[in-house]
C-alpha positions in Angstrom: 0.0 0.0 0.0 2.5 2.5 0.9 5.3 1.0 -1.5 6.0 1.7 -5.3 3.2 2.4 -7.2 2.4 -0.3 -9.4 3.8 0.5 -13.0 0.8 -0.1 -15.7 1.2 -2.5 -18.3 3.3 -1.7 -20.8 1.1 -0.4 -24.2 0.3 -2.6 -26.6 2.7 -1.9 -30.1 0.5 -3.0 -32.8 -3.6 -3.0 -32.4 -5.4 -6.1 -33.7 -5.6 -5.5 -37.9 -9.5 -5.1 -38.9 -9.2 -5.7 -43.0 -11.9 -3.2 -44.8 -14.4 -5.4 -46.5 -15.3 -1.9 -48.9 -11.7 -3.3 -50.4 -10.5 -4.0 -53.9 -8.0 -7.0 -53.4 -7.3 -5.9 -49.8 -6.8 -2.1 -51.1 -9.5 -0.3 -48.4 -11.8 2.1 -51.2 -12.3 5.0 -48.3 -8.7 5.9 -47.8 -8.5 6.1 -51.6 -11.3 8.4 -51.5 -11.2 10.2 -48.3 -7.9 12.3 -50.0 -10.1 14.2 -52.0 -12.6 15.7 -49.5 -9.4 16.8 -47.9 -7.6 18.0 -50.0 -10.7 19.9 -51.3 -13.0 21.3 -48.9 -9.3 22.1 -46.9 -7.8 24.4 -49.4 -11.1 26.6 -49.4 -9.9 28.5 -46.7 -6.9 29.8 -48.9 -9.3 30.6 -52.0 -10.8 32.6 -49.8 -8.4 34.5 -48.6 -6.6 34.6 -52.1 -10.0 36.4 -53.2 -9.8 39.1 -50.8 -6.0 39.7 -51.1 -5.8 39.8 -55.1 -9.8 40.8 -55.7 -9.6 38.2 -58.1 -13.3 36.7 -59.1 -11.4 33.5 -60.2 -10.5 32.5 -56.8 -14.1 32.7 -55.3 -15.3 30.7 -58.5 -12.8 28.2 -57.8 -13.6 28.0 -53.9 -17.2 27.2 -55.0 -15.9 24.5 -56.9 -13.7 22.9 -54.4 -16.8 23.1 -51.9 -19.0 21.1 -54.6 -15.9 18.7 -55.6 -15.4 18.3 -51.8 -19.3 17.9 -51.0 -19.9 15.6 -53.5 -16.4 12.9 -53.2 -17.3 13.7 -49.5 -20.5 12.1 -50.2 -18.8 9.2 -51.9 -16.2 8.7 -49.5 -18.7 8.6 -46.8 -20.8 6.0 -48.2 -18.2 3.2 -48.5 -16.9 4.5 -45.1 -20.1 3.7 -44.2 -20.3 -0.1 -45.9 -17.2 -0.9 -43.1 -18.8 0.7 -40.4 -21.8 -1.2 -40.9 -21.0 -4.6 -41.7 -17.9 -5.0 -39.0 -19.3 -4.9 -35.7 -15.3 -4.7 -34.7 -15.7 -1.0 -35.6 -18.8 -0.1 -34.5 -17.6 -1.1 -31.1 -14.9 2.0 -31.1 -15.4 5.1 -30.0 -13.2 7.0 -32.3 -15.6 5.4 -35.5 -18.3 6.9 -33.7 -16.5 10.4 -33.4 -15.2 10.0 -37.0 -19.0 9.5 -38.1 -20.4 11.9 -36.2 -17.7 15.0 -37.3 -17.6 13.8 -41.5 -21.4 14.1 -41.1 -20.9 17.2 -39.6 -18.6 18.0 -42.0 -20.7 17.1 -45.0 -23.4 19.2 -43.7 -20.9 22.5 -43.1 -20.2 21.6 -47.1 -23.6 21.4 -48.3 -23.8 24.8 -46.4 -21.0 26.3 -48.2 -22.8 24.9 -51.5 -25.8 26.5 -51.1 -24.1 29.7 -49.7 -21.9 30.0 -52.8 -24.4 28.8 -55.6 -26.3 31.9 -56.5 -23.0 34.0 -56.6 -19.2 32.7 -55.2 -17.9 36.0 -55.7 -20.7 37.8 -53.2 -20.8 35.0 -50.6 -17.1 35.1 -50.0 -17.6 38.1 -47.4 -18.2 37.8 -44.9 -20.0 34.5 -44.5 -18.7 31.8 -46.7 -15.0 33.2 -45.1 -16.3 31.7 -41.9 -17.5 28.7 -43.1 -14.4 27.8 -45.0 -12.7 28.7 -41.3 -15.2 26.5 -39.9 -15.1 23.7 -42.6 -11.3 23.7 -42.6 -11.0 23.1 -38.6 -13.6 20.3 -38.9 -11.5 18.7 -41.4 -8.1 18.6 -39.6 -10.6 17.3 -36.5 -12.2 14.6 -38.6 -8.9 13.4 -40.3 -7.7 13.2 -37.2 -10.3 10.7 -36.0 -10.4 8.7 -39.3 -6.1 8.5 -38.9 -6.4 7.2 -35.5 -8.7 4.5 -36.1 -6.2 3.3 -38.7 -2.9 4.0 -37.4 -4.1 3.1 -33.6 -6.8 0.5 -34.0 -5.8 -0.7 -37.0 -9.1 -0.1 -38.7 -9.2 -0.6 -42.6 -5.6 -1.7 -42.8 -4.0 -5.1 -44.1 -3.7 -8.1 -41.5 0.0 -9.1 -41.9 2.1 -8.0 -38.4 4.8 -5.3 -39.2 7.9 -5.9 -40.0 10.1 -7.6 -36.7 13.6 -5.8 -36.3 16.8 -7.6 -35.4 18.7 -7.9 -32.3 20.8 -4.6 -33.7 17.4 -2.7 -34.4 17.4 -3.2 -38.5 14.7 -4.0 -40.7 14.5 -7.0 -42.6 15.7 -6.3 -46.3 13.2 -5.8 -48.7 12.8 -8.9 -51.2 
């Protein structure tokens, strides 16, 4: 009682692999597909801004566009996201797929926002409102990659089954064959 405390168990390295079944030969489809909402519906922000600083009508056309491209591969993404979360139990029973749902469809929605903001005129929206919602949209999408990284890279959700690489006594890899 009054000794050492106990020290916790060391953590585990490697989580348990959960294979995507929304796979082409073991390839998971939504990391494929989730690189577009990102890269999209992130790089608003900037489009924005770029429209204010240089008064340039092309870059509020061309945020609109990245708000539909995002929206809709969003959409996409989302739906064969949803396919694994569905059919493996294994990942319902996380509580970072639950967080990753609930932000992408909170996400989605901020993009169907910006859509519908944007569609009668980019150029007008821009100020002051569609600014905030690219903020917005921008933050949620660090927050929801975030999520969606740590169910792969901690929980191994939507990865290939085969252990890593073991290193030697010396600390090296294995040579590639």
């Amino acid at each position: 009682m009054f000794g050492r405390p106990k020290k916790p168990p060391p953590p585990k390295k490697y989580a348990r692999k959960v294979p995507s079944v929304m796979a082409i030969q073991k390839h998971p489809i939504h990391p494929m597909l989730v690189v577009f909402p990102i890269a999209f519906l992130g790089t608003m922000f900037p489009a924005d801004v770029a429209y204010l600083v240089l008064d340039d009508p092309f870059w509020a056309r061309l945020s609109f566009w990245l708000n539909l491209g995002g929206l809709v591969m969003g959409v996409l993404a989302g739906l064969v996201g949803m396919g694994d979360f569905m059919i493996l139990r294994e990942v319902r029973n996380h509580v970072s797929a639950w967080s990753h749902f609930i932000s992408a469809v909170m996400l989605l929605a901020l993009a169907t926002a910006g859509v519908w903001l944007r569609w009668p005129d980019p150029v007008a929206a821009i100020w002051p409102w569609a600014l905030l919602l690219s903020t917005v949209t921008a933050t949620m999408v660090l927050v929801t990659g975030w999520l969606g990284g740590t169910l792969s890279f901690r929980h191994g959700v939507g990865v290939y089954g085969e252990k890593p690489p073991q290193r030697d006594a010396e600390g090296n890899l294995p040579a590639a064959e």
